[in-house]
SEVO-620562 format. One record per residue (C-alpha): x negated, z negated, y negated. Coordinates in nm, 3 decimals, m for minus. Example, Ala and Ser with C-alpha at 12.3 -4.5 7.8 and 13.67 -1.06 7.14 Angstrom:
REM residues 2
px: m1.230 pz: m0.780 py: 0.450 $
px: m1.367 pz: m0.714 py: 0.106 $
REM end
This chain:
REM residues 392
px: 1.055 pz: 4.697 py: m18.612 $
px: 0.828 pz: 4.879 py: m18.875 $
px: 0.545 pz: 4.626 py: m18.818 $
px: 0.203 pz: 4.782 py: m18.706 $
px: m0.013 pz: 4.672 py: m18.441 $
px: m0.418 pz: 4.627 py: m18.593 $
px: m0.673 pz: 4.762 py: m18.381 $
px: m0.824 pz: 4.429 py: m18.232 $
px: m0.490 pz: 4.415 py: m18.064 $
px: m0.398 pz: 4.758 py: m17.966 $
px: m0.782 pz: 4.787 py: m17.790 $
px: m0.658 pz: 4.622 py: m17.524 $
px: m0.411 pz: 4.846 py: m17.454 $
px: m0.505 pz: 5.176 py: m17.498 $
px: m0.282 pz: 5.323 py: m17.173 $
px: 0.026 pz: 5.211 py: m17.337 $
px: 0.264 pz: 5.284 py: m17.618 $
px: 0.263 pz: 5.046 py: m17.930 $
px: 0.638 pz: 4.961 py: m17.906 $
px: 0.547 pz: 4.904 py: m17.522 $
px: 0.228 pz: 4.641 py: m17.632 $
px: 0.536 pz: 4.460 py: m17.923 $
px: 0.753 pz: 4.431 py: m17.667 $
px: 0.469 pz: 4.173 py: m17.444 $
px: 0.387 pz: 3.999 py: m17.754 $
px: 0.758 pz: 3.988 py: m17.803 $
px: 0.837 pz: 3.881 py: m17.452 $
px: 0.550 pz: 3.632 py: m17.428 $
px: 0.651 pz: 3.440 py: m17.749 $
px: 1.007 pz: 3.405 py: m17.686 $
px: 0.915 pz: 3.229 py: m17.354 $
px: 0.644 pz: 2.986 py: m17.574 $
px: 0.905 pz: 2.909 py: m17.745 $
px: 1.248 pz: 2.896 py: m17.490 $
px: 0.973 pz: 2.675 py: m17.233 $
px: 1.150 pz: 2.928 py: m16.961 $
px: 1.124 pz: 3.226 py: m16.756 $
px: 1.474 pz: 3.309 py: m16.770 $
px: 1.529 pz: 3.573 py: m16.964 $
px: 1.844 pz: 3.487 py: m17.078 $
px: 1.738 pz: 3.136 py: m17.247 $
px: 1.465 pz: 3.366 py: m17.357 $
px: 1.679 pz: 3.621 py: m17.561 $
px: 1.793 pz: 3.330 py: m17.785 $
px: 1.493 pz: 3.264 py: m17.907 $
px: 1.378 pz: 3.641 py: m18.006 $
px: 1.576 pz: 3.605 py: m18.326 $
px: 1.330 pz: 3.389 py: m18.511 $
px: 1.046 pz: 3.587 py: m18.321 $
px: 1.176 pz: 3.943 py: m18.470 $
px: 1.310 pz: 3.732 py: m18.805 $
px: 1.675 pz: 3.897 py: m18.768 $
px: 1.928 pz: 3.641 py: m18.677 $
px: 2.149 pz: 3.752 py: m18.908 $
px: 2.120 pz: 4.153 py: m18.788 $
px: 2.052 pz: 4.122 py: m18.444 $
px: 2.255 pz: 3.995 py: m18.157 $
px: 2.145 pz: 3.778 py: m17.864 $
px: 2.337 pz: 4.044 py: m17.585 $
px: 2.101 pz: 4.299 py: m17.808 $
px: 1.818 pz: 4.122 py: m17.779 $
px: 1.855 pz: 4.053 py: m17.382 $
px: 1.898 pz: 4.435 py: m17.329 $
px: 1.574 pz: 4.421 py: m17.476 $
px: 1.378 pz: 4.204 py: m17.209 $
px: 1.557 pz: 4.385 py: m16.982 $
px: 1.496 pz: 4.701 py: m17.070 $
px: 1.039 pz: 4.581 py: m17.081 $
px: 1.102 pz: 4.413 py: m16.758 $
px: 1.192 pz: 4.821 py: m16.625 $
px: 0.853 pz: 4.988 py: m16.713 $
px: 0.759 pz: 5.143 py: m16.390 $
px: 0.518 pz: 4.983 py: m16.138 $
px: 0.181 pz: 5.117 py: m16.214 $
px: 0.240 pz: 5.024 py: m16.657 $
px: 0.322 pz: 4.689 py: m16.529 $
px: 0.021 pz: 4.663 py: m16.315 $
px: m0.211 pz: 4.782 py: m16.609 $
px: m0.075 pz: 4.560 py: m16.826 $
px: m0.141 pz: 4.302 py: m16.623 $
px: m0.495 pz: 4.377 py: m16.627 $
px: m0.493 pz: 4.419 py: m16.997 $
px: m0.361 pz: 4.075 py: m17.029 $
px: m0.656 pz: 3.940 py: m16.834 $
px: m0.922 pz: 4.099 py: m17.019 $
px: m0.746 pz: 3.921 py: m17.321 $
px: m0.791 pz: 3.570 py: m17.142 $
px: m1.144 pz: 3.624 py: m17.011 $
px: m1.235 pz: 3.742 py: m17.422 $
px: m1.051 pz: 3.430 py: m17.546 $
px: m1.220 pz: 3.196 py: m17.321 $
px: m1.549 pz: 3.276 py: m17.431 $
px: m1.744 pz: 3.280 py: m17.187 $
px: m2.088 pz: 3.371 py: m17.379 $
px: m2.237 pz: 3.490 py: m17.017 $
px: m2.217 pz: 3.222 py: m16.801 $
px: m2.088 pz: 3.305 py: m16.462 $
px: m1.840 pz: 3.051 py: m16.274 $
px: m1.935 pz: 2.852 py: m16.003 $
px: m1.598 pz: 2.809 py: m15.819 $
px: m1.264 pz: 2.968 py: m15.732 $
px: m0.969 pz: 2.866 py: m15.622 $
px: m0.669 pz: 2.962 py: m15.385 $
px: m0.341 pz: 2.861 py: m15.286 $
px: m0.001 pz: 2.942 py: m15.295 $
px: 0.295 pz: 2.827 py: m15.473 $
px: 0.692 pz: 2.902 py: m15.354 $
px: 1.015 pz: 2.913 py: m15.445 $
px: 1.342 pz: 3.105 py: m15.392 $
px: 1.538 pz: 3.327 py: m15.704 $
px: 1.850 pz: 3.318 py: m15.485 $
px: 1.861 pz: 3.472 py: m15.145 $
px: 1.485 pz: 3.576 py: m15.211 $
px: 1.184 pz: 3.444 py: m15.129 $
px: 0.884 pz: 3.392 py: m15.372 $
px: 0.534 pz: 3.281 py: m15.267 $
px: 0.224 pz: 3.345 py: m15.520 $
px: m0.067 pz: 3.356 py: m15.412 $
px: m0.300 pz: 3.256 py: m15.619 $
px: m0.679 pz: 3.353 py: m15.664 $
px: m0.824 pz: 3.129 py: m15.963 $
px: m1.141 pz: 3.049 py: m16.135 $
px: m1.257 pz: 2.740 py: m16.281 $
px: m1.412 pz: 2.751 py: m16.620 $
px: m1.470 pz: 2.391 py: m16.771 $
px: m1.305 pz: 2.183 py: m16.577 $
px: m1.006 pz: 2.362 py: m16.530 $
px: m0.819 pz: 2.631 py: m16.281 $
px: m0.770 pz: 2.962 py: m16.469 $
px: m0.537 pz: 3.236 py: m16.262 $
px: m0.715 pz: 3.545 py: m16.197 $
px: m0.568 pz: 3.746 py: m15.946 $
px: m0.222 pz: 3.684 py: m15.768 $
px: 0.016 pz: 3.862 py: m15.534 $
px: 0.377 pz: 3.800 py: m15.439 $
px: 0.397 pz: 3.777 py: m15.058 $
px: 0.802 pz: 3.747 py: m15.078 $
px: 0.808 pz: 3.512 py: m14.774 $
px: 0.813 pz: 3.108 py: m14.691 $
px: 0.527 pz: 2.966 py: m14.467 $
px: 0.156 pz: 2.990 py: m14.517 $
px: m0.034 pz: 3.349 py: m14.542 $
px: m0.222 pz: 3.502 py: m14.317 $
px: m0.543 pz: 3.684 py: m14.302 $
px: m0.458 pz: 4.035 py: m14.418 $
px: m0.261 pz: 3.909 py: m14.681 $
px: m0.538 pz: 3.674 py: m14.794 $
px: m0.781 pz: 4.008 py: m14.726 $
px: m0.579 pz: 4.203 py: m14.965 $
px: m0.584 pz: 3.964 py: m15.251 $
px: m0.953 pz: 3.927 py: m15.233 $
px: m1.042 pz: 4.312 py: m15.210 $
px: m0.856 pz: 4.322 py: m15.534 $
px: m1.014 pz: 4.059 py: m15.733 $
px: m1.334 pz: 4.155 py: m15.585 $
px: m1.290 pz: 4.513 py: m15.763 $
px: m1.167 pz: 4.349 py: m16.068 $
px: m1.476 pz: 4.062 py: m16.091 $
px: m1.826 pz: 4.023 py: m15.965 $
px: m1.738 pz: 3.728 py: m15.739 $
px: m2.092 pz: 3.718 py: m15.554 $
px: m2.234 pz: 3.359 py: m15.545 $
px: m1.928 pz: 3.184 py: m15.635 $
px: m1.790 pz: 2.927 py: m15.399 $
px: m1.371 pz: 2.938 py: m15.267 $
px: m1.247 pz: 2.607 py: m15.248 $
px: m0.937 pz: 2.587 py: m15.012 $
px: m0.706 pz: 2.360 py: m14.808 $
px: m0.624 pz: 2.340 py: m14.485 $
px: m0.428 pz: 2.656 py: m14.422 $
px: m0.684 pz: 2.875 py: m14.516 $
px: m0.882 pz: 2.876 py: m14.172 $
px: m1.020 pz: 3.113 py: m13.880 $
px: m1.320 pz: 3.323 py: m13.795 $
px: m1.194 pz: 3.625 py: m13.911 $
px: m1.130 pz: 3.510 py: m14.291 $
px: m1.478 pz: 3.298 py: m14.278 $
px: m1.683 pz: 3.590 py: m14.249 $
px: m1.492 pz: 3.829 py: m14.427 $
px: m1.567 pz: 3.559 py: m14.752 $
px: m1.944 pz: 3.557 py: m14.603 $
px: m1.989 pz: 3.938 py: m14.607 $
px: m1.841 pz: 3.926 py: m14.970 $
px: m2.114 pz: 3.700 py: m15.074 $
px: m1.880 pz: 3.385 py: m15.130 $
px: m1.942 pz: 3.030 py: m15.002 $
px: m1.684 pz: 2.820 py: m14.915 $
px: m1.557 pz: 2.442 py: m14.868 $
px: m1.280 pz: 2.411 py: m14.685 $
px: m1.047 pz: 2.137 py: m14.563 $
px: m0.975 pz: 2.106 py: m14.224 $
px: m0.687 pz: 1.973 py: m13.994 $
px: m0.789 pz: 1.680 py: m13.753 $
px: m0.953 pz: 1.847 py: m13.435 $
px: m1.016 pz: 2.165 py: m13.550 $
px: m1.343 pz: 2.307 py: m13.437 $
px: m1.392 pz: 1.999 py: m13.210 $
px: m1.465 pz: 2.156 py: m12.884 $
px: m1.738 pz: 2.366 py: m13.111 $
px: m1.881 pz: 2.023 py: m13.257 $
px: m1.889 pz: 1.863 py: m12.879 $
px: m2.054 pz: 2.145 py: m12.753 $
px: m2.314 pz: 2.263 py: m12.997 $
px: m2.564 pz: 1.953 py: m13.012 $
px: m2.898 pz: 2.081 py: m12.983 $
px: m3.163 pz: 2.083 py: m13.230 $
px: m3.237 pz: 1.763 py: m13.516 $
px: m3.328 pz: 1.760 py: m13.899 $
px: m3.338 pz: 1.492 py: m14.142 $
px: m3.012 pz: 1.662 py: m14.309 $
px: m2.827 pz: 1.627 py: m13.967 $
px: m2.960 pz: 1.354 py: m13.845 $
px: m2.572 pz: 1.353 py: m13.648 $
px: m2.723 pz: 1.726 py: m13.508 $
px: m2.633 pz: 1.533 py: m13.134 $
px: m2.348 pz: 1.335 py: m13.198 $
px: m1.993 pz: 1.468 py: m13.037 $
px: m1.700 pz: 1.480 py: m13.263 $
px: m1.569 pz: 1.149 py: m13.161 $
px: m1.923 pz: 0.966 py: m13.259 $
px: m1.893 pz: 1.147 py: m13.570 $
px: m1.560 pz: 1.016 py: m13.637 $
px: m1.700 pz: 0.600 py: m13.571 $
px: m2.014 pz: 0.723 py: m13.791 $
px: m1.831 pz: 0.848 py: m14.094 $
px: m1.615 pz: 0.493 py: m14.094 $
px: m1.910 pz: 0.309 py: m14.158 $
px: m1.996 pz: 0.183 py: m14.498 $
px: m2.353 pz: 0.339 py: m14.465 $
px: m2.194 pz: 0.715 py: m14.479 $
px: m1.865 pz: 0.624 py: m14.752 $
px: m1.976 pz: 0.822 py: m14.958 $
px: m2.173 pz: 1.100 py: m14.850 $
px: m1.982 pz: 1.156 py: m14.503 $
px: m2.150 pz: 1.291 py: m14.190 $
px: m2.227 pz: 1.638 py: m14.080 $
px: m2.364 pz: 1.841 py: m13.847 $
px: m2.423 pz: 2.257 py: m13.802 $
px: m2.189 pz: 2.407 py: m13.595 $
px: m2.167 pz: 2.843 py: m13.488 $
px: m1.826 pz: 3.006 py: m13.481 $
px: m1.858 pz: 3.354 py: m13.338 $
px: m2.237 pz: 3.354 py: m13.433 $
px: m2.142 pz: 3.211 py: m13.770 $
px: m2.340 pz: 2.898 py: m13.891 $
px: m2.154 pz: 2.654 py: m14.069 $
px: m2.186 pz: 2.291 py: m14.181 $
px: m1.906 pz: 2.043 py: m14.056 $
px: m1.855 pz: 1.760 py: m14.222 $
px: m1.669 pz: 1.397 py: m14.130 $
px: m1.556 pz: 1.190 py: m14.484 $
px: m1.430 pz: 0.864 py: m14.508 $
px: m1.100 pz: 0.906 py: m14.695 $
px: m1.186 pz: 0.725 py: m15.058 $
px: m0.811 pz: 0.691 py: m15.136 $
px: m0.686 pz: 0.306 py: m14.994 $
px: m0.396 pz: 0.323 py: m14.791 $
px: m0.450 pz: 0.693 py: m14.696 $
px: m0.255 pz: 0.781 py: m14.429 $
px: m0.536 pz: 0.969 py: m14.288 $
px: m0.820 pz: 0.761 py: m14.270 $
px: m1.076 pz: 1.095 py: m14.233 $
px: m1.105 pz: 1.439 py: m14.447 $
px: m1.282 pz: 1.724 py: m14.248 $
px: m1.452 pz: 1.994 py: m14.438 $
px: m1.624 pz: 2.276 py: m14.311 $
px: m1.822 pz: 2.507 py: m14.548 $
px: m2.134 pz: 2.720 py: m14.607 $
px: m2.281 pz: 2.498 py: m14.801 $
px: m2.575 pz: 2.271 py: m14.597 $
px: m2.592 pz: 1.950 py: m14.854 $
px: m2.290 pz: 1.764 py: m14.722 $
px: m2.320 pz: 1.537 py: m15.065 $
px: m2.221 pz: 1.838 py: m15.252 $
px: m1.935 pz: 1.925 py: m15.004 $
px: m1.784 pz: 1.624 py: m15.030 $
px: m1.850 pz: 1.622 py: m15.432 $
px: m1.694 pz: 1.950 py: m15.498 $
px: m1.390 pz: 2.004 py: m15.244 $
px: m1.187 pz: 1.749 py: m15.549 $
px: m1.222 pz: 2.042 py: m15.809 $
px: m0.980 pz: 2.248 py: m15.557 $
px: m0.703 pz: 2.043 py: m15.682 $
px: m0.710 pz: 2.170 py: m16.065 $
px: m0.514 pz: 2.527 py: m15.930 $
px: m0.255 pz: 2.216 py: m15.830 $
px: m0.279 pz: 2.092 py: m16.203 $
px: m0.249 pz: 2.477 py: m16.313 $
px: 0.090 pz: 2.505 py: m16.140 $
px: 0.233 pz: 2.277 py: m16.256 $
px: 0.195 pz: 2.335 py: m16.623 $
px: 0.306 pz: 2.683 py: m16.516 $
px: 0.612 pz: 2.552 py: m16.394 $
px: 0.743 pz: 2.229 py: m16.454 $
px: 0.546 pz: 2.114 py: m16.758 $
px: 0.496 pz: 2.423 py: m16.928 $
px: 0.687 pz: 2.786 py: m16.903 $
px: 0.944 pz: 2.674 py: m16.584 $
px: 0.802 pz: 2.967 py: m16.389 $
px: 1.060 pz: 2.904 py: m16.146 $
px: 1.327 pz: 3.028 py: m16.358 $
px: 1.260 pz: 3.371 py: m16.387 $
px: 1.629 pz: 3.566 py: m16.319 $
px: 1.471 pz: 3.858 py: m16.085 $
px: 1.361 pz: 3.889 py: m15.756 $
px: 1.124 pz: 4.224 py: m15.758 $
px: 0.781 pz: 4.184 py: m15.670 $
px: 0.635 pz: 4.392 py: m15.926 $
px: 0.868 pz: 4.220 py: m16.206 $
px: 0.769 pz: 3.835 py: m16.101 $
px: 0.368 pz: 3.937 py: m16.104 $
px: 0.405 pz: 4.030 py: m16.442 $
px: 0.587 pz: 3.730 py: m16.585 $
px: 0.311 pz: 3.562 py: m16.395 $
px: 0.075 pz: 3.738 py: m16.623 $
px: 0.307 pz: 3.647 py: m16.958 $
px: 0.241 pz: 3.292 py: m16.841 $
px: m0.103 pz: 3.286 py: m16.769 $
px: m0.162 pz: 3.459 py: m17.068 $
px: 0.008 pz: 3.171 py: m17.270 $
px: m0.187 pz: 2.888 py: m17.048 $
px: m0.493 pz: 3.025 py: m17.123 $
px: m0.388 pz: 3.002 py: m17.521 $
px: m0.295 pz: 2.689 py: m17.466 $
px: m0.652 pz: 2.576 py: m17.267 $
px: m0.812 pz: 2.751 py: m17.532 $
px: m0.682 pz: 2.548 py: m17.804 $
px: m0.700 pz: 2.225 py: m17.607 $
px: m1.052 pz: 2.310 py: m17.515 $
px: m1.111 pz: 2.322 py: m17.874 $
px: m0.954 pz: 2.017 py: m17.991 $
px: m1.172 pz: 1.820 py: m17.715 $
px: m1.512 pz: 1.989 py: m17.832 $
px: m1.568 pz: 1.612 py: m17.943 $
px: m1.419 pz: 1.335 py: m17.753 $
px: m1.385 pz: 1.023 py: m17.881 $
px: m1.257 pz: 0.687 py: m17.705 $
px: m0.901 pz: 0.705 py: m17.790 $
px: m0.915 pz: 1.028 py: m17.594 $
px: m0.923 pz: 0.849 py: m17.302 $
px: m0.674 pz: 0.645 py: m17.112 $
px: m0.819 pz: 0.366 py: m16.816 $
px: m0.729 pz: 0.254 py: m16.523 $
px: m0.755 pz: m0.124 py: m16.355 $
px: m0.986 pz: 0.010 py: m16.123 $
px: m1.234 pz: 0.136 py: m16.422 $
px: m1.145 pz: 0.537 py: m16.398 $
px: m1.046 pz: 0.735 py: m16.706 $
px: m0.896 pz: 1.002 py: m16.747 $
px: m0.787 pz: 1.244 py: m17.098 $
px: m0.472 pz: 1.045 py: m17.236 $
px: m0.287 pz: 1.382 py: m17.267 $
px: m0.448 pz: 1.672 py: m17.003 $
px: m0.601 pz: 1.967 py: m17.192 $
px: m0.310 pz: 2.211 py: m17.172 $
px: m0.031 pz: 1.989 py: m17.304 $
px: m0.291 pz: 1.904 py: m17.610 $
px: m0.316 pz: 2.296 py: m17.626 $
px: 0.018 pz: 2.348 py: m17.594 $
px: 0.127 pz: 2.129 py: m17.921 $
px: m0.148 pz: 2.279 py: m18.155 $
px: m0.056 pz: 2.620 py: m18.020 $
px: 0.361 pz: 2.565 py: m18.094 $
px: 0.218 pz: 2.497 py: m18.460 $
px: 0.013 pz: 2.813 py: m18.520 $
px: 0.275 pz: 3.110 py: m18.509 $
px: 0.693 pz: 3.079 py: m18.553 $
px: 0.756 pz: 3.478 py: m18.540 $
px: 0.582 pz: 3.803 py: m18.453 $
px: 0.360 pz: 3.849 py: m18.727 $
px: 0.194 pz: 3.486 py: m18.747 $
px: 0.181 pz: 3.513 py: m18.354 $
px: m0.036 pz: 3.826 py: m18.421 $
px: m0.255 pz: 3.671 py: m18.669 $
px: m0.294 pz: 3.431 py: m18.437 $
px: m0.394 pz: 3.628 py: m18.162 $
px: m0.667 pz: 3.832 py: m18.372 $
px: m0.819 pz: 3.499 py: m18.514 $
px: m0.899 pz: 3.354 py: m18.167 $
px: m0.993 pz: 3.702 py: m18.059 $
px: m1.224 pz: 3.748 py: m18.308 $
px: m1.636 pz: 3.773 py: m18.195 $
px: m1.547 pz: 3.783 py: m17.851 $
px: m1.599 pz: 3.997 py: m17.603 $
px: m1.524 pz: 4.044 py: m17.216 $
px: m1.768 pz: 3.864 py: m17.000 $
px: m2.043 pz: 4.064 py: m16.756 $
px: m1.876 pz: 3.958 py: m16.430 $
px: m1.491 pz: 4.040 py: m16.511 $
px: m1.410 pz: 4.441 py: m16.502 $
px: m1.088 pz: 4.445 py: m16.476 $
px: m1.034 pz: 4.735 py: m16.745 $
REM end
């Protein structure tokens, strides 16, 4: 493979060898173009990528994937970070900080083993951008040293001060609260049903016009928040857990039919309008899974099992999702009306989401290595890493 790497590429990889850096671009377009993780659909598809079908076998060409999947630990970690810095540059940030992250997990088993991602993410315009992950190899939620670790690593990687975690329900407790406190993060969080209610029936002391439910016990709060006065701004009051301040907050479910009639939230925010207005952004990581999986690069299919091997394809995938947003981003710069698809009820949403739109102007732009490249430099080119990511 005599073909050079140019500079603007090989800049983002300056730990690594060149045939080390062809072998990711390699890797990542043959699973563009096999939509799959498993390396052996992917090894069919490297013949058009390399342009030698007629030289090359596909048993060759697996030995191949194989053989990049086998760098040792730390190369795969660094080029996991060099992917990253590639996303933040093509996103184009031009300065702006983000205002909220993401996390959750998603799960699955490669035979006898267990897989569970999870997944630290940032939302830049609108949607849920993976920015730091580990593989906790288990079923069930995680717990508060795992969640620990994953944060002390994206918080060396990123300036995360002032941004705001949005979370669900399994990602509770005192502990993890402050810890995201101490790191300078706010937080909106879902709760289960009585959670914190013995704290909310036995802190009522002191009134203001923002908690005018200050007195209330959780069960008033409950009756309150059902009434059409509060549908859509909810109740709340400030509650201390283990001399922590927080704001709790009662919402009237807005979908019909819910099967729970209530949503709790508890956060560090005090304006329970913007609680209730933001916690709904936490479900683009949901959107960003599923493109990773199902509707995009079948995640789940990946043929190994070893921790340090599945964070890396999760890189190769974000990589290409952020491509993909990037293109879709582009092609939406100016909406127009038959963008849009509506609903009876008068909502509207993008007729086709922003990655799939991506996805089909991106499966256009590059059919082998060297177009892929060209590619790669063109939306590349200008940018540069933005002041809160240091991942390098």
């Amino acid at each position: 493979m005599a073909l050079p790497l140019p500079g603007e590429i090989t800049s983002f990889f300056d730990n690594h060898a060149e045939h080390v850096v062809k072998n990711l671009l390699i890797t990542a377009e043959g699973i563009f173009a096999a939509k799959s993780t498993n390396l052996n659909i992917v090894k069919d598809e490297l013949g058009n990528v390399l342009e030698n079908q007629q030289t090359t076998k596909p048993a060759s060409n697996y030995k191949r994937l194989i053989r990049f999947f086998q760098l040792n630990d730390q190369e795969k970690q660094e080029l996991t970070q060099s992917l990253l810095c590639i996303c933040f540059c093509i996103l184009g940030l031009k300065g702006r900080k983000p205002k909220y992250l993401t996390l959750d997990g998603t799960a699955w088993e490669v035979g006898t083993a267990k897989v569970h991602l999870l997944t630290l993410a940032v939302v830049i315009k609108g949607v849920s951008i993976p920015i730091c992950w580990e593989d906790l190899a288990k079923k069930g939620t995680s717990n508060f040293s795992e969640r620990k670790a994953l944060l002390d690593k994206a918080c060396r990687w990123y300036d995360l001060r002032g941004m705001v975690l949005l979370a669900d329900r399994e990602y509770i407790g005192q502990e993890w609260f402050k810890y995201l406190k101490n790191n300078g993060l706010g937080f909106v969080i879902r709760l289960k049903k009585n959670v914190y209610k013995e704290q909310v029936d036995e802190q009522r002391s002191g009134s203001s016009r923002h908690f005018k439910h200050q007195k209330w016990r959780y069960i008033g709060m409950q009756r309150e928040a059902k009434k059409s006065t509060y549908k859509n701004v909810g109740v709340a009051k400030r509650i201390t857990i283990a001399g922590e301040a927080y704001t709790f907050v009662i919402f009237k479910n807005p979908k019909k039919g819910a099967e729970e009639p209530l949503v709790y939230f508890i956060s560090t925010l005090r304006d329970k309008r913007k609680i209730v207005k933001v916690y709904p952004i936490r479900w683009k990581i949901e959107c960003c899974f599923k493109h990773l999986k199902s509707n995009g690069f079948n995640l789940e299919e990946l043929n190994f099992s070893n921790k340090e091997k599945i964070k890396l394809m999760m890189a190769i995938v974000s990589f290409l999702y952020v491509l993909c947003i990037h293109q879709g981003l582009l092609a939406y710069s100016k909406l127009k009306k038959s963008d849009f698809k509506k609903y009876r009820d008068g909502t509207k949403t993008l007729a086709v989401s922003i990655f799939r739109k991506g996805k089909a102007i991106v499966a256009g732009k590059f059919h082998h290595l060297k177009s892929f490249i060209r590619f790669l430099i063109a939306v590349l080119k200008g940018k540069r890493l933005p002041f809160w990511v240091h991942v390098q």
